[in-house]
C-alpha positions as CSV (number, residue, x, y, z in Angstrom):
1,X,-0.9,6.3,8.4
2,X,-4.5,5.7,9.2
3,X,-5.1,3.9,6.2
4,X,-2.3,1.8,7.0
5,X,-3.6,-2.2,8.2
6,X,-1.4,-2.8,10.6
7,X,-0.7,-6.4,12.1
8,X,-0.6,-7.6,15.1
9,X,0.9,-10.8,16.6
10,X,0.8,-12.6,19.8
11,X,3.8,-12.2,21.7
12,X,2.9,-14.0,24.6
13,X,4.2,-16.1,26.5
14,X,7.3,-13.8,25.3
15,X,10.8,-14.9,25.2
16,X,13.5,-15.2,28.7
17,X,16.9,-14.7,29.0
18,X,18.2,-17.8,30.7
19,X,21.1,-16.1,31.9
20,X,22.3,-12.7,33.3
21,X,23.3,-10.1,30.4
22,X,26.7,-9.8,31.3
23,X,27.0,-14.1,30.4
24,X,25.0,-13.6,27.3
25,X,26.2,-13.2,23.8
26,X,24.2,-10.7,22.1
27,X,23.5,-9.6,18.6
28,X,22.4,-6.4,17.1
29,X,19.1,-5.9,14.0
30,X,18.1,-2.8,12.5
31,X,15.4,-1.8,10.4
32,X,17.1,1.1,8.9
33,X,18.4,-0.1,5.6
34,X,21.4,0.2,6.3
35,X,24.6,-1.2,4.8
36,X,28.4,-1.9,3.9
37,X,29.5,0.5,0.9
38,X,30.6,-2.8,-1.1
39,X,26.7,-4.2,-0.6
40,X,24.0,-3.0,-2.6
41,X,21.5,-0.4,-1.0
42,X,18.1,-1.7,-0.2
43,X,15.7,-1.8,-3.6
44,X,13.0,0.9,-3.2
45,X,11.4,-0.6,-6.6
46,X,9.9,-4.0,-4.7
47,X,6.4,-4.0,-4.6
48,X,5.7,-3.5,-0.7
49,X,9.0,-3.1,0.3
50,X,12.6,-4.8,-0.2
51,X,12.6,-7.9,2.5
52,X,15.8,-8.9,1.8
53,X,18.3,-8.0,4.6
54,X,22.1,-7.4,4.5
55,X,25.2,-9.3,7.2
56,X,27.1,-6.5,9.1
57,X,30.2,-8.2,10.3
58,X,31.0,-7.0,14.0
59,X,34.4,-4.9,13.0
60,X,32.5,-3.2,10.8
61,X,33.1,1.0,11.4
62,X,29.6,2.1,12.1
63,X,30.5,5.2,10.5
64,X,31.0,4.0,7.3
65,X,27.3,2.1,7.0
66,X,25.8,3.9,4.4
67,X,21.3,4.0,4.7
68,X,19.0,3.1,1.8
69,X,15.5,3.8,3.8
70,X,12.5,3.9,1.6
71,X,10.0,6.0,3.9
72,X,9.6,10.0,3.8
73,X,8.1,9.9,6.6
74,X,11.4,8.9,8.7
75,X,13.6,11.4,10.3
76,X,17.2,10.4,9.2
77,X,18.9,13.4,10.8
78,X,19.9,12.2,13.7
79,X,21.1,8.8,12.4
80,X,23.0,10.8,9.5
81,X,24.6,12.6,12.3
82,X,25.8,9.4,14.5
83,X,24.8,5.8,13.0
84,X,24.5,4.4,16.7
85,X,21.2,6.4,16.9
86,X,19.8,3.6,15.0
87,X,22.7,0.8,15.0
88,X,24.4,1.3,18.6
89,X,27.3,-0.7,17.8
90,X,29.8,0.9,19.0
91,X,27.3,1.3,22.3
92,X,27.1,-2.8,22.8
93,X,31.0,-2.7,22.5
94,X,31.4,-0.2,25.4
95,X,29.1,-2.5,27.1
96,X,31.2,-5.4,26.6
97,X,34.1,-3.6,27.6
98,X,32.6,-2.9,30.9
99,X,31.3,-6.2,31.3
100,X,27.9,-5.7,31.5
101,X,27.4,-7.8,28.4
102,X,29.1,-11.1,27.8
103,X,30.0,-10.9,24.3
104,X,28.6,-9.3,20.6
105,X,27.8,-12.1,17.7
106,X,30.2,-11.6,15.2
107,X,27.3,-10.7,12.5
108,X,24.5,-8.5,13.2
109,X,21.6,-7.9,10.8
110,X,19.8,-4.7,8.6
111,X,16.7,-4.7,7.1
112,X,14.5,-2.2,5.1
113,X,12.2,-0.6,7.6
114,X,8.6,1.2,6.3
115,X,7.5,-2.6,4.3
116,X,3.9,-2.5,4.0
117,X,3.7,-6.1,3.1
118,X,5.6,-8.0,5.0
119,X,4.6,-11.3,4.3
120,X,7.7,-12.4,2.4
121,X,9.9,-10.9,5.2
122,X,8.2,-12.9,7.9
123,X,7.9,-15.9,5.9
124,X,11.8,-16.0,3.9
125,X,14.1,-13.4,5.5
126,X,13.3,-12.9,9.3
127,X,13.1,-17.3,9.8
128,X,16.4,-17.3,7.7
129,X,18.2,-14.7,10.6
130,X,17.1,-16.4,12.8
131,X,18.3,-19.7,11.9
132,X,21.5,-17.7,11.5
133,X,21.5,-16.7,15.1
134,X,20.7,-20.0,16.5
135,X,23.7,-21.4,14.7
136,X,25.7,-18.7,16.1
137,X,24.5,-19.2,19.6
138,X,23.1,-16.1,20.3
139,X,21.7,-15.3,23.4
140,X,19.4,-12.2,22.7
141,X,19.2,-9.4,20.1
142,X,18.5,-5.8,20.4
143,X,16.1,-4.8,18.0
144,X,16.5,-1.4,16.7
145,X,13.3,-0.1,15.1
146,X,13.9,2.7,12.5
């Protein structure tokens, strides 16, 4: 990891919610590779890391996501245990339920974390979610770093 060139990006002035949480409609990104058993599992062969990402519809049974993670170096124990460590779907639902959130998107969004060039991510996959999620009328998404 100390070799690693890491990037870094100006975040300012940031984003704002323009409405209270419990009127927004939220949806849900991993970087865990994870995915439905009928999708193929994230590539491990792509030069500097798969980019692609893969739609997980809202009903899905977070269960049944199966993980394709390229990195040794992350623990999938707990996530192996209990998806919602790294995917809390069934979480944001509770939420909903008790009306703290308005409503979940009815896609949410999984990429391949550990990519150590992630030029083709930020330049074809992450603009092509989040024209997705403008079309969808999201409010905010919960990024889930794994």
């Amino acid at each position: 990891m100390q070799s690693y060139r890491y990037r870094s990006g100006d975040w300012s002035p940031g984003a704002r919610l323009p409405k209270p949480l419990k009127d927004a409609k939220l949806a849900l990104i991993t970087s865990a590779g994870l995915h439905l058993p009928t999708q193929p599992p994230f590539d491990f062969k792509v030069r500097g890391g798969d980019f692609s990402f893969r739609e997980i519809p809202q009903d899905v049974k977070v269960a049944d996501l199966q993980m394709s993670h390229r990195s040794s170096a992350f623990d999938r124990n707990g996530a192996l245990q209990d998806r919602n460590v790294v995917f809390p779907l069934d979480r944001l639902r509770e939420l909903v339920k008790q009306r703290e959130l308005g409503a979940l998107n009815h896609r949410h969004f999984s990429f391949m974390g550990s990519i150590t060039a992630p030029g083709r991510l930020v330049a074809i996959s992450a603009p092509a979610v989040a024209e997705m999620l403008r079309r969808d009328s999201v409010d905010a998404v919960l990024l889930v770093p794994a």
